[in-house]
KOLMIDREN-152662 format. One record per residue (C-alpha): residue in one letter; x, y, z. Coordinates in Angstrom, 1 decimal, decimal comma. Example, Ala and Ser with C-alpha at 12.3 -4.5 7.8 and 13.67 -1.06 7.14 Angstrom:
BEGIN
- a:12,3:-4,5:7,8
- s:13,7:-1,1:7,1
END
This chain:
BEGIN
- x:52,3:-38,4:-58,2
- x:52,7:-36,5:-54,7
- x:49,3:-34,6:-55,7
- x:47,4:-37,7:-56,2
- x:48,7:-38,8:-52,8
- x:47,1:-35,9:-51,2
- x:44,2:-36,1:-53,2
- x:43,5:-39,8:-52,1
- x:44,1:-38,9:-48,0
- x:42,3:-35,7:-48,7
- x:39,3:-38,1:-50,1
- x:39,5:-40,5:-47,9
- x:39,6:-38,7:-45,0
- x:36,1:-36,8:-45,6
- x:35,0:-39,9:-46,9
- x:35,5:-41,3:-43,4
- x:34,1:-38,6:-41,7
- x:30,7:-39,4:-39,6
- x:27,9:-37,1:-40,6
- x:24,6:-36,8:-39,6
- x:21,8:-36,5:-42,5
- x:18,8:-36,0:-42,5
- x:15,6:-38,4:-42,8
- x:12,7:-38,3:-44,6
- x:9,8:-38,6:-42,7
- x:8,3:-41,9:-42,2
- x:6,0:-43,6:-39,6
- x:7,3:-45,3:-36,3
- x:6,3:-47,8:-34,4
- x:3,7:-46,1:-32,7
- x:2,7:-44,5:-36,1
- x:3,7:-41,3:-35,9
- x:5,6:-39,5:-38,4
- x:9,4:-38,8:-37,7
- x:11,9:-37,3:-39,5
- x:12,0:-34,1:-41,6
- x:8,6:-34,0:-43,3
- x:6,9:-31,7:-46,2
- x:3,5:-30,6:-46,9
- x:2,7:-33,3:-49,2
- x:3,4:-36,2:-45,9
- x:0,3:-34,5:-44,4
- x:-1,8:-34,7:-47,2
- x:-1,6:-38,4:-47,2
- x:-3,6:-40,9:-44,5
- x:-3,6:-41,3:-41,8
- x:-2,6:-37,3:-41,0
- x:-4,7:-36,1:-44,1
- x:-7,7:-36,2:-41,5
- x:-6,5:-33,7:-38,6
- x:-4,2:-31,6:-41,5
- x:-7,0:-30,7:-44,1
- x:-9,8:-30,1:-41,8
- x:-7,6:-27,9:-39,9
- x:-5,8:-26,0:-42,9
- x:-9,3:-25,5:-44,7
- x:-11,5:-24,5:-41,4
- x:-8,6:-21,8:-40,5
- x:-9,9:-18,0:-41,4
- x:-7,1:-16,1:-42,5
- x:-5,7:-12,3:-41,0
- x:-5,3:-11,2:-44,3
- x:-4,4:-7,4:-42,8
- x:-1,6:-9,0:-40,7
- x:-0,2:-11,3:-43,1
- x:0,1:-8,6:-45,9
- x:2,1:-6,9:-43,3
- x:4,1:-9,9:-43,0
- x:5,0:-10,5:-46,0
- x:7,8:-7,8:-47,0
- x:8,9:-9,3:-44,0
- x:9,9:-13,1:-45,1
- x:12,6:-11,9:-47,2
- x:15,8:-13,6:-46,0
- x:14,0:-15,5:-43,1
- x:14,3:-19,5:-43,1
- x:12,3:-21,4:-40,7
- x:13,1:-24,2:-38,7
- x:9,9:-26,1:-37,4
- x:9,3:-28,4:-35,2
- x:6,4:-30,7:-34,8
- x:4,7:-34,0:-33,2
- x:1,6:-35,8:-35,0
- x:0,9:-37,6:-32,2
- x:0,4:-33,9:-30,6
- x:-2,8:-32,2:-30,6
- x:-0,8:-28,2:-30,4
- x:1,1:-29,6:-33,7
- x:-2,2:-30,8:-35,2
- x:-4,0:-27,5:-34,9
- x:-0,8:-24,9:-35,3
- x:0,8:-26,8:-38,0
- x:-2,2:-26,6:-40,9
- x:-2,9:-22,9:-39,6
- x:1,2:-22,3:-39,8
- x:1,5:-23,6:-43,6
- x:-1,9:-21,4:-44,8
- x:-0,3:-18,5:-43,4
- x:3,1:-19,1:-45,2
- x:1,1:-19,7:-48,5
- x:-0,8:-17,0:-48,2
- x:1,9:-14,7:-47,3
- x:3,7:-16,0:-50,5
- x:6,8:-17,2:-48,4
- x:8,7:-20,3:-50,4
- x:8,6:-23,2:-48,2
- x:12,1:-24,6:-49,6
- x:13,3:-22,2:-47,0
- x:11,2:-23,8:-44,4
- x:12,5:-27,5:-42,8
- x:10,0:-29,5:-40,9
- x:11,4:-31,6:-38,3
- x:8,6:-34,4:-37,0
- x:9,3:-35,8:-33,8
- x:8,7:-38,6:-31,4
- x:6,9:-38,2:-27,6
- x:10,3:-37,7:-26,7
- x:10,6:-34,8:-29,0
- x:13,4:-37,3:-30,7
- x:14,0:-37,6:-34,9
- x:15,4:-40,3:-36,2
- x:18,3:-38,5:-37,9
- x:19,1:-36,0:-35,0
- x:17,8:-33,5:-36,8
- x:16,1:-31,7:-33,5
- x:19,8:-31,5:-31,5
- x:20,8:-27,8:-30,0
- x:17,2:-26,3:-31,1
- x:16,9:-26,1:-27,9
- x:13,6:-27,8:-28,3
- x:11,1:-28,5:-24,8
- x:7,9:-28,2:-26,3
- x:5,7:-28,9:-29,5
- x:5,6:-27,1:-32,1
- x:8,2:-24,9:-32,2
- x:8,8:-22,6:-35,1
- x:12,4:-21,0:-35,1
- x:12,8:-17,6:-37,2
- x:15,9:-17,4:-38,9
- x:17,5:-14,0:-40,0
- x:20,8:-14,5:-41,6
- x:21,6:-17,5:-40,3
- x:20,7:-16,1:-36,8
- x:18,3:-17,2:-34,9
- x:15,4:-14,1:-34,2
- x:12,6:-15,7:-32,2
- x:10,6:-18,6:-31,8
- x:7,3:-19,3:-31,8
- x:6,2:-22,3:-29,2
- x:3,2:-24,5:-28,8
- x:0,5:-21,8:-28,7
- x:-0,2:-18,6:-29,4
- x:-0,4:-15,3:-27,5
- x:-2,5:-13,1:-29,5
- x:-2,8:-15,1:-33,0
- x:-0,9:-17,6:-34,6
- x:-0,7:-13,8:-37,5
- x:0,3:-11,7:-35,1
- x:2,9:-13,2:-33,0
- x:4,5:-13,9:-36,6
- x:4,1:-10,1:-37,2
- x:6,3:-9,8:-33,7
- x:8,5:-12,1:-34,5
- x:9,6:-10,6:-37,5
- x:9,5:-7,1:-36,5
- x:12,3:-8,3:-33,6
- x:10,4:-6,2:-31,3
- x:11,0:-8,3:-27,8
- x:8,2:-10,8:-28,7
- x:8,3:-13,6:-25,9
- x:6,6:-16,9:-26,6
- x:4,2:-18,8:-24,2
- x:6,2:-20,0:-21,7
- x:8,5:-16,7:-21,4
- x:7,2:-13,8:-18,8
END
């Protein structure tokens, strides 16, 4: 009887507990998509229009991302993007090629899609740490490696490359 009690206050307790979860992306107000989004959200209308012309119209590195690719292994990515931004709506399409292509497996990459106050509806965003869109945080091991943000230095390719060689690459906005 004494173990049931426990279970029960065990159970209820965690029951009771406030957690945060996450939120499918869907359209605000204002019509932009917010919450944590996939692929497939962008191949529908009204984003279909900005996503497929810029995923097809993008000309691949092939040389760099074959040099990125023994280099996805135990990387998750935390991305994080506006539609009603035109940095998001070239760098995302070109961001998702380059993953395919480099064979990474996008269940270890979470979309975040954001208001103009870079805001989801399920707090998804809170402590990355995020000022600009899109941001594209590297994940080692849980640990946070670098961060791509808004554009690139060299090429979308390449500042991957840097990023997951953890060779002191600095993003935009960092000099």
């Amino acid at each position: 009887m004494r173990t049931i009690a426990v279970l029960i206050f065990v159970l209820s307790m965690t029951a009771c507990k406030t957690t945060q979860h996450a939120v499918s992306a869907t359209p605000n107000k204002n019509g932009n998509l917010v919450g944590i989004a996939h692929k497939s959200d962008f191949e529908k209308a009204p984003y279909d229009t900005w996503f497929t012309k810029n995923y097809n119209s993008y000309s691949l590195d092939m040389e760099t991302i074959q040099q990125i690719k023994p280099l996805l292994k135990n990387i998750k990515i935390k991305a994080v993007m506006g539609t009603w931004c035109g940095d998001s709506r070239r760098e995302t399409p070109h961001f998702y090629k380059i993953l395919e292509a480099a064979g990474f497996d996008l269940k270890n990459l979470t979309l975040i899609t954001v208001d103009h106050d870079k805001l989801a509806p399920g707090n998804e965003q809170q402590g990355l740490g995020i000022e600009r869109v899109p941001t594209f945080i590297f994940y080692k091991n849980g640990k946070e490696i670098n961060r791509f943000v808004e554009y690139p230095r060299k090429t979308l390719e390449k500042d991957i490359l840097h990023i997951l060689l953890e060779n002191g690459y600095k993003h935009s906005y960092l000099d």
